[in-house]
Backbone as CSV, one residue per row, in Angstrom:
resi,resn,N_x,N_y,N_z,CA_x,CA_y,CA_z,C_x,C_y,C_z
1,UNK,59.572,-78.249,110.253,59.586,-78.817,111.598,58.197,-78.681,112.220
2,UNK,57.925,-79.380,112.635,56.783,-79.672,114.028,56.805,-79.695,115.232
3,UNK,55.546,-78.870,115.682,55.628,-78.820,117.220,55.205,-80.622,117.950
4,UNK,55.942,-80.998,118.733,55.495,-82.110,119.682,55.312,-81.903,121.181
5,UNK,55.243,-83.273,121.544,55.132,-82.519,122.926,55.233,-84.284,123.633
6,UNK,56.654,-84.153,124.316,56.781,-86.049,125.127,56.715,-85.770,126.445
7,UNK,55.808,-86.525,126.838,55.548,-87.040,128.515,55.955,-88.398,128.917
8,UNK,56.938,-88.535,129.737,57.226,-89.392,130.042,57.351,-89.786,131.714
9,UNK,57.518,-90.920,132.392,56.971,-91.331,133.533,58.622,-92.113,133.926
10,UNK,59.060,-91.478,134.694,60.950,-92.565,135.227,59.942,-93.232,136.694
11,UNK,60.851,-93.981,137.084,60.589,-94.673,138.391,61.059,-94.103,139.421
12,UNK,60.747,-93.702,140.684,60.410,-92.956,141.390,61.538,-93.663,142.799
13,UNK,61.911,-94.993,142.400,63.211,-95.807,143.011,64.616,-95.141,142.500
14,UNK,64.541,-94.066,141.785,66.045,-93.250,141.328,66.346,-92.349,142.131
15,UNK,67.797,-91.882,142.136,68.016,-90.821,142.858,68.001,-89.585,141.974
16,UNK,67.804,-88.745,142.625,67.702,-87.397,142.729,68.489,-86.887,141.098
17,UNK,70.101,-86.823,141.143,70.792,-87.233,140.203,70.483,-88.111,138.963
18,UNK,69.867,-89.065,139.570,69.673,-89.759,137.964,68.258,-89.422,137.189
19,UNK,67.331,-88.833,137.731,66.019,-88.359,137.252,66.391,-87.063,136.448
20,UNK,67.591,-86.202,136.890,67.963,-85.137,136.527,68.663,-85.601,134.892
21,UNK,69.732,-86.712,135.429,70.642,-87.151,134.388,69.481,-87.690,133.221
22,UNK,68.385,-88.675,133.429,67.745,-88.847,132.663,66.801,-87.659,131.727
23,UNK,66.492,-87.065,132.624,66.007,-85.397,131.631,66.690,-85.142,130.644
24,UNK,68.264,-84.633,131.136,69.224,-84.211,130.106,69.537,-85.370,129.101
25,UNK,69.110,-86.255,129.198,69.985,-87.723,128.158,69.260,-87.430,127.168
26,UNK,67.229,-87.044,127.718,66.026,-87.116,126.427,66.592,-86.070,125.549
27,UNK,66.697,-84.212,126.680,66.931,-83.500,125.782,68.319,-83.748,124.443
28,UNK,68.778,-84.536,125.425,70.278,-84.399,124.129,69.999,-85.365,122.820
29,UNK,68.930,-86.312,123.354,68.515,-86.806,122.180,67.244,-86.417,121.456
30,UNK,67.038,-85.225,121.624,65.931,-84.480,120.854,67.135,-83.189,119.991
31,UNK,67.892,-82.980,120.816,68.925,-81.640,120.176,69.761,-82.423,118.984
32,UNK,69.601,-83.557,118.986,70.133,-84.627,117.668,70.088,-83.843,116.916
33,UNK,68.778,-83.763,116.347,67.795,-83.457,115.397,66.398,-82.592,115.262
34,UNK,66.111,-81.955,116.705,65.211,-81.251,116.678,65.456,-79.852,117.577
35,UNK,64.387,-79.264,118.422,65.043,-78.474,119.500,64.200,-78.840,120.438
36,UNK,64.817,-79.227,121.565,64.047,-79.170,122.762,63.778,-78.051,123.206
37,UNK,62.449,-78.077,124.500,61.962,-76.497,124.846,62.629,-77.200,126.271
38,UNK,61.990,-75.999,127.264,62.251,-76.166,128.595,61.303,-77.328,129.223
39,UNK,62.316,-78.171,130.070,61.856,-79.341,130.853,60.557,-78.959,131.708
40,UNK,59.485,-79.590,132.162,58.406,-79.312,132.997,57.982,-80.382,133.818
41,UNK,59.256,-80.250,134.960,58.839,-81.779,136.169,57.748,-81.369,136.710
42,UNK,56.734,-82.028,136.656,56.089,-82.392,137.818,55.919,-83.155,138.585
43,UNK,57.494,-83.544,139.074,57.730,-84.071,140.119,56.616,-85.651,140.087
44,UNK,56.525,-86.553,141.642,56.262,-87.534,141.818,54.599,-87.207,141.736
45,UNK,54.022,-88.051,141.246,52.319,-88.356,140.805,51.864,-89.535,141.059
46,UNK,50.547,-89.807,141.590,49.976,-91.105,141.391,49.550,-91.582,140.110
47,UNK,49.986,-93.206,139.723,49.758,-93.306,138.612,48.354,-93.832,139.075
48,UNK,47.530,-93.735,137.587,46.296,-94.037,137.650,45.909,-95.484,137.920
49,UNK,46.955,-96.316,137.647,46.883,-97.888,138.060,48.335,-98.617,138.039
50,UNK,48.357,-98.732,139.013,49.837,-99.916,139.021,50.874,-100.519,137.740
51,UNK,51.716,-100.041,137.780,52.400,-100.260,136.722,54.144,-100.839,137.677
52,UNK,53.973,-102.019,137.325,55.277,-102.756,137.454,55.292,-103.031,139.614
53,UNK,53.844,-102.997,140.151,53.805,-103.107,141.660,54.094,-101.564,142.453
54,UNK,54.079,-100.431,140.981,54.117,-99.091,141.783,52.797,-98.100,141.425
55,UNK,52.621,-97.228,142.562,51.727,-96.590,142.567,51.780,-95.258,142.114
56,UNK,53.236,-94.992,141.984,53.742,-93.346,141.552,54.652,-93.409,140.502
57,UNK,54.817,-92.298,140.159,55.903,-92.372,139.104,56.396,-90.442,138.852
58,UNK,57.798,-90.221,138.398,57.925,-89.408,138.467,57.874,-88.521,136.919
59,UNK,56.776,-87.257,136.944,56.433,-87.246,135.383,57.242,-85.849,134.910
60,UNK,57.693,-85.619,133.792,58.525,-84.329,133.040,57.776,-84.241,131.980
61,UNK,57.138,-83.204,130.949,57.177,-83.068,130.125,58.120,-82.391,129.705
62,UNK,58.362,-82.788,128.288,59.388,-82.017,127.494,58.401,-81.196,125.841
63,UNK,58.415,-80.101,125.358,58.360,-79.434,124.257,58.858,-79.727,123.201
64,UNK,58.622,-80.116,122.000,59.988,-79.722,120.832,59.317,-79.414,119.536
65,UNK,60.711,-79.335,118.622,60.389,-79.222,117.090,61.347,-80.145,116.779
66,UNK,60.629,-80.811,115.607,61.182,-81.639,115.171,60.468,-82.294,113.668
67,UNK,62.043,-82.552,112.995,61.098,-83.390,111.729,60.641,-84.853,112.218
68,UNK,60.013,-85.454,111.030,58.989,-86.305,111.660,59.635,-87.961,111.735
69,UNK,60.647,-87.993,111.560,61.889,-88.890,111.597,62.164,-89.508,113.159
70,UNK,62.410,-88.386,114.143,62.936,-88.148,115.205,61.340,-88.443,116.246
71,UNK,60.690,-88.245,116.258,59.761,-89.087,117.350,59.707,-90.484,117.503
72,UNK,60.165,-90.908,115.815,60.524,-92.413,116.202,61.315,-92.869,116.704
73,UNK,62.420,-91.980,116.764,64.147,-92.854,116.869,63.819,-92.751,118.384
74,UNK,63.411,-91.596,119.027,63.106,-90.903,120.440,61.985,-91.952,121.100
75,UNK,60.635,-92.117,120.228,60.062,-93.680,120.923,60.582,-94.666,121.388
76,UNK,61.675,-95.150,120.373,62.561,-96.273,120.455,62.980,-96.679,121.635
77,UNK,63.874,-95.473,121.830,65.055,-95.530,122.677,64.375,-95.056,124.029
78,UNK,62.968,-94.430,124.115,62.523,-94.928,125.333,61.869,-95.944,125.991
79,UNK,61.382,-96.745,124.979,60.654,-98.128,124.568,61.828,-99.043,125.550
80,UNK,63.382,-98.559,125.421,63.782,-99.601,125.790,64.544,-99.484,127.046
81,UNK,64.660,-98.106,127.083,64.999,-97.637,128.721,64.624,-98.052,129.898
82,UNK,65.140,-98.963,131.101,64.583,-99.259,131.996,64.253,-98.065,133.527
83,UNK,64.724,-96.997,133.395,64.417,-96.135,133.856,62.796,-95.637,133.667
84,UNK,62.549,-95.181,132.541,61.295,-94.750,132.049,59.867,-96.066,131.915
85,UNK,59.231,-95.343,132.618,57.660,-96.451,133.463,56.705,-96.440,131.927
86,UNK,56.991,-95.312,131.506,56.031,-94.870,130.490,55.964,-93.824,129.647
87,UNK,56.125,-93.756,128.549,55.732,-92.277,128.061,54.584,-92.083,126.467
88,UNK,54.951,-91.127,126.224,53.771,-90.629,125.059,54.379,-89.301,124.561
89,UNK,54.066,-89.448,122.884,54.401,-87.964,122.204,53.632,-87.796,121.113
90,UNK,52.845,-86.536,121.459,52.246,-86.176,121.043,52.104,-84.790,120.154
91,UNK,51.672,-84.751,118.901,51.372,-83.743,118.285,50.570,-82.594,118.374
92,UNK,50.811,-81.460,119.154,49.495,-81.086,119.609,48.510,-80.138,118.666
93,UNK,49.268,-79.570,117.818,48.648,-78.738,116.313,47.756,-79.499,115.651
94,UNK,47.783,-80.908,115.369,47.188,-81.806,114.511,45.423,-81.678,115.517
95,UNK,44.755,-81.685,114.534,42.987,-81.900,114.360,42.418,-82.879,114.323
């Protein structure tokens, strides 16, 4: 297994509840197949340039291990989420 590490960006038009609900949906689809670590909101941020007519977005990182299977399935399925503005996962051990 491998350490990763996903940042992702929800829209900042959700409630309270569903930013939460969306956290838990990633972790449960990282506990598939890998382990998630502890969630790390940092809450609402300016994005660096307009994305979709907004200026903020609300950002979490998440931790994990995982084989190398599972960042894809996990890209995917945020690729197609209309909740999520944006994200990225990254390897952080790799040179």
């Amino acid at each position: 297994m491998r350490d990763y590490e996903l940042l992702f960006v929800l829209d900042t038009d959700l409630a309270e509840d569903q930013k939460e609900a969306m956290v838990e949906t990633v972790k449960g689809i990282i506990n598939q197949g890998g382990e998630a670590g502890e969630a790390d909101v940092w809450g609402n941020r300016k994005l660096a340039y307009p994305i979709n007519k907004k200026n903020e977005g609300y950002y979490v990182v998440i931790p994990f291990k995982a084989e190398a299977e599972l960042p894809k399935e996990l890209d995917r399925r945020l690729r197609i989420s209309d909740k999520v503005v944006r994200h990225i996962i990254v390897c952080p051990d790799e040179d």
